[in-house]
Structures are given as C-alpha cells and as structure tokens.
N, C-alpha and C positions, 0 to 999 in steps of 0.2 A: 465591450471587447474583453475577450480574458488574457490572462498570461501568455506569457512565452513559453510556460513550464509545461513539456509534454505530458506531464503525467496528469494535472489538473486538467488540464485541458482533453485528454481522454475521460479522464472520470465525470464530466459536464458533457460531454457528447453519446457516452455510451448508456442504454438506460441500465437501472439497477448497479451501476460499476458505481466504486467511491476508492478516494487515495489513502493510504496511511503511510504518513510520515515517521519515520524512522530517526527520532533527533540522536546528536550528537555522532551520527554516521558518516563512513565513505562507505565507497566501490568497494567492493564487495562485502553488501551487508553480512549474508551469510558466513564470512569470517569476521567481522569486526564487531557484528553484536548477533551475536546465533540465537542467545536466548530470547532476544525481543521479537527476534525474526519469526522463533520457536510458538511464542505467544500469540503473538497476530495470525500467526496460519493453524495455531489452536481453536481460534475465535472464529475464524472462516470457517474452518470444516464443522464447526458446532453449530453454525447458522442452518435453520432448514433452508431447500431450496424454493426461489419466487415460485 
C-alpha cells in the first residue's frame, strides 16, 4: 500500500512521472521559494523527451 500523499501516489501510478519535493515550503511555492521552483523546472525542460 502506498501513501496518502497524492502526489507520490501519482508519481507510482503514472509511467515516466516522478515527484520533487520542495523542502522547507508552503502553498504557494512559486512565491515562497521561486528560485528552487526556478531550478527544478530548469532540470525538466533540459531533459530530452521518453
């Protein structure tokens, strides 16, 4: 059985999909840490696609 946690729980069901956690965050990442946000969606688009 996995989590409660939707979002792990998407990333285990969907293929290719994985979660990145965002420590020391709230709601609304995008204002509370923009640059990590900044980062991780630098790393995405720089992966080729499956």
């Amino acid at each position: 059985m996995t989590s409660g946690h939707p979002g792990r729980r998407l990333a285990q069901l969907l293929p290719g999909e994985r979660l990145v956690e965002i420590d020391d965050s709230r709601t609304p990442i995008p204002e509370d840490r923009p640059r990590r946000l900044a980062a991780v969606l630098r790393g995405f688009i720089a992966e080729p696609a499956p």
